[in-house]
N, C-alpha and C positions, 0 to 999 in steps of 0.2 A: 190229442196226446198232451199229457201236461209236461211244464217246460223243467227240467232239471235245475236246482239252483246250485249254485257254486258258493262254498259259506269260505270267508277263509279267515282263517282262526288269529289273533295276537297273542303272543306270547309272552305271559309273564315273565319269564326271565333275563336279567337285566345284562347288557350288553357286557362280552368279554373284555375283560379291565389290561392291560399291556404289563406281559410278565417283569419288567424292569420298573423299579421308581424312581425320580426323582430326587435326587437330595445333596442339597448344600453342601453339609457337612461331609459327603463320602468324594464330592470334587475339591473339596479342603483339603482334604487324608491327601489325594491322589496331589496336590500340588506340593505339599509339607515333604511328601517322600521324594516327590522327582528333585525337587529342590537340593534337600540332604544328599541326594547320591550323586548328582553334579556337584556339590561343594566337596564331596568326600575327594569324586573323583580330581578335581580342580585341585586341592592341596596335594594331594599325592605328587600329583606332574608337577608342582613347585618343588618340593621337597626332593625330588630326585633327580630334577633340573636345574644347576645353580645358575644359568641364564635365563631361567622363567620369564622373570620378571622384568628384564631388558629386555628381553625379544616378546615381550606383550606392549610395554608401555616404552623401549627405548628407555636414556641415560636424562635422568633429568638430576641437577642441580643446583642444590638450595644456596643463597648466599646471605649468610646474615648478619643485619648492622651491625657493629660493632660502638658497643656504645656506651665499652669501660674504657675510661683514655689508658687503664693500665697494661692494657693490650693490645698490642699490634697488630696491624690486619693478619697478619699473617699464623694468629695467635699462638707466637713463638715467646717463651717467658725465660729469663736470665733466669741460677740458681735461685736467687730470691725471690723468685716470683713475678719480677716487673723485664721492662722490655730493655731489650739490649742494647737499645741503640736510641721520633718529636713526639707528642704531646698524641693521642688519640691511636700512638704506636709510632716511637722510636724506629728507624731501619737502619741504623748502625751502631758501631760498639764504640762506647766510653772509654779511652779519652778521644776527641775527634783525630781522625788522620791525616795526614796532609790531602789535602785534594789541588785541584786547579785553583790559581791565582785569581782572584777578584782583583776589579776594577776596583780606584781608589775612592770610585763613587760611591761604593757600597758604602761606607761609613756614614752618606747621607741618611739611611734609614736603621741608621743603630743609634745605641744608647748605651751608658754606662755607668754603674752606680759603686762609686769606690768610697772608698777612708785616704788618708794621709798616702796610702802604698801608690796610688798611682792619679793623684790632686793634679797633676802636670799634664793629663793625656794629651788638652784638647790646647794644651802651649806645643807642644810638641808631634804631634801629630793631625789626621786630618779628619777623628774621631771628635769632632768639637761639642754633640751633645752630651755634655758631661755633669750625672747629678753625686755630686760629692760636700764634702765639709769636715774640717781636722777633726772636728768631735765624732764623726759618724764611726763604728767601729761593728766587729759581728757580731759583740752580746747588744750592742744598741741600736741596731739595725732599722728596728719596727719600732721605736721611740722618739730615736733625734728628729729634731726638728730642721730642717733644712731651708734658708733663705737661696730664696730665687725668682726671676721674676713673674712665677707662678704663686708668690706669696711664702708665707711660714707652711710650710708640709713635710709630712716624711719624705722621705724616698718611694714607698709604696703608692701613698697620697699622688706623688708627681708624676709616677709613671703612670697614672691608673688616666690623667690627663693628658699627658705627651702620645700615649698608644704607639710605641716605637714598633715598626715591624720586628727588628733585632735588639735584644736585651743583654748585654754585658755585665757582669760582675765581679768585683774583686774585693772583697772583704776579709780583714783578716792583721789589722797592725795593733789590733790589740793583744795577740798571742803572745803567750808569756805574763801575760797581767791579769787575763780572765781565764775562768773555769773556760777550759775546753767543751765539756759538755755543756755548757750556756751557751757559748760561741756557735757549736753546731743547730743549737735548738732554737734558737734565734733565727739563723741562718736558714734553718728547714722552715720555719714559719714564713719566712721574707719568700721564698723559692716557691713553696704552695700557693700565695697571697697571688704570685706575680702567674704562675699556670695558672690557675683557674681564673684569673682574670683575662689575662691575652691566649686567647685559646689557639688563635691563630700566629700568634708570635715565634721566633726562633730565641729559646734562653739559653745563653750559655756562663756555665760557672768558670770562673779562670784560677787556675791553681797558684798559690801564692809561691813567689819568686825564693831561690834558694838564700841564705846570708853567709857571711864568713866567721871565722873561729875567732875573730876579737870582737864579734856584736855577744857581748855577755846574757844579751835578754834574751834570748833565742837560739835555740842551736837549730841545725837542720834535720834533726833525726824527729824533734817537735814538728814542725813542718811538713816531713813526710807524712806525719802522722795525720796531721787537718787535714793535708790532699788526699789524703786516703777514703776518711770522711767525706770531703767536700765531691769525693767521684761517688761515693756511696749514693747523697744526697740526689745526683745528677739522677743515676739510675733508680731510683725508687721515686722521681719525680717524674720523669718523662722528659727532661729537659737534658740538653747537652755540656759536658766540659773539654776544655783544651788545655793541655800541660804546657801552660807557660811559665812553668816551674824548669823542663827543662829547657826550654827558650834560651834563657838568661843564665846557665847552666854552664861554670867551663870544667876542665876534664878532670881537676880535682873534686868534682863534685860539688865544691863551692859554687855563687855567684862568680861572676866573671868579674876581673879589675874594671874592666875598661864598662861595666853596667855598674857600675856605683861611686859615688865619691866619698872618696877616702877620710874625709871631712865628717860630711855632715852623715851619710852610711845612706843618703837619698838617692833615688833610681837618677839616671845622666842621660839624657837627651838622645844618646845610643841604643841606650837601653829602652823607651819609649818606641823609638823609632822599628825596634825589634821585634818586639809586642806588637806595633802596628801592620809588618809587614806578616808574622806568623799568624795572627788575627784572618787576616785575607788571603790565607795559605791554608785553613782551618774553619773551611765554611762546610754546611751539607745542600 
């Protein structure tokens, strides 16, 4: 009996291919879109939350140098734009106030640069670094020459040398003989010269002393008027002043008798000694 054969067949047709393809770009679509509709969703809940963004990330707070001297940390500015009150920002108001008495030591690290108005400090008081000379005046401020034993230099020259922590000034016995607006310009120039040089110094401008109604060269309503100036100066510099105008001040408004002699119309050993104690009455 012949043997049956079993044939079995291969089939040309090529194996079924998987109904989905593959593609890059249609898992792009699908991240571009999840993306956008969490962002969408994301802005929403800020916009309708005004704690969003605290209660995501908490209070964080930026602090930044400050690094115009014409602004105070606190970046509080007078009318005019500059600070009310040291150098990289004032923190108090011009003219200085009384504060607590200073030690008479503190004169050790001051300095003071006068004219004729107050040549006597360092006879009379215990302010002894004293750069002055009769010619020095507030239109010749940044010119005279000044002997001392740092040599022929200005005033700016000497202090740029001496580096006083505290800087004194009293300029001004030439009023009534120069232009006022020289005087101040002068003056403003000498004040910038000395901030930008002692960054870390204490300057203080000192208002110039009242006269009486027989000094013909000068009246006091003149006077008010530089101190008015010379407080301008302070606050557009960064630096300090002290009304030792009314210091020396008695109740007519005048100079006081017993601060000047009647003679020569020069300040009197009382008077010094005034200035010196309001001086240390009139720190920051």
């Amino acid at each position: 009996m012949a043997k049956k054969k079993s044939i079995t067949r291969i089939s040309n047709k090529k194996r079924g291919r998987p109904k989905v393809k593959f593609s890059i770009w249609g898992l792009l679509l699908i991240f571009v879109l999840s993306f956008a509709t969490f962002f969408v969703l994301y802005m929403l809940a800020a916009n309708f939350n005004e704690n969003f963004f605290d209660e995501e990330f908490g209070n964080i707070v930026v602090e930044e140098q400050n690094d115009d001297p014409s602004v105070p940390d606190n970046g509080e500015k007078t009318e005019d734009g500059d600070p009310t009150g040291k150098a990289g920002g004032l923190s108090v108001t011009n003219p200085i106030a009384q504060s607590e008495a200073k030690d008479a030591s503190y004169f050790e690290s001051c300095c003071i640069i006068t004219d004729s108005t107050l040549i006597d400090m360092a006879k009379y008081t215990g302010l002894k670094d004293v750069v002055a000379c009769d010619q020095l005046s507030a239109v010749s401020c940044n010119t005279t020459v000044i002997e001392s034993s740092y040599g022929s230099k200005t005033a700016y020259e000497t202090i740029q040398i001496k580096k006083p922590k505290n800087v004194y000034i009293m300029l001004g016995s030439d009023i009534g003989k120069s232009s006022v607006d020289d005087m101040i310009a002068s003056y403003t120039e000498l004040v910038k010269n000395l901030r930008g040089y002692l960054k870390e110094s204490d300057i203080y401008i000192m208002q110039l002393p009242p006269v009486r109604n027989d000094d013909t060269a000068v009246s006091n309503s003149a006077i008010n008027e530089f101190n008015t100036k010379l407080l301008t100066i302070a606050n557009t510099n960064n630096v300090y002043c002290i009304d030792t105008n009314t210091a020396l001040k008695g109740v007519d408004g005048m100079i006081s008798e017993q601060y000047r002699n009647a003679e020569t119309g020069v300040l009197t050993e009382a008077a010094y000694k005034t200035l010196a104690d309001y001086i240390l009455c009139h720190t920051v």
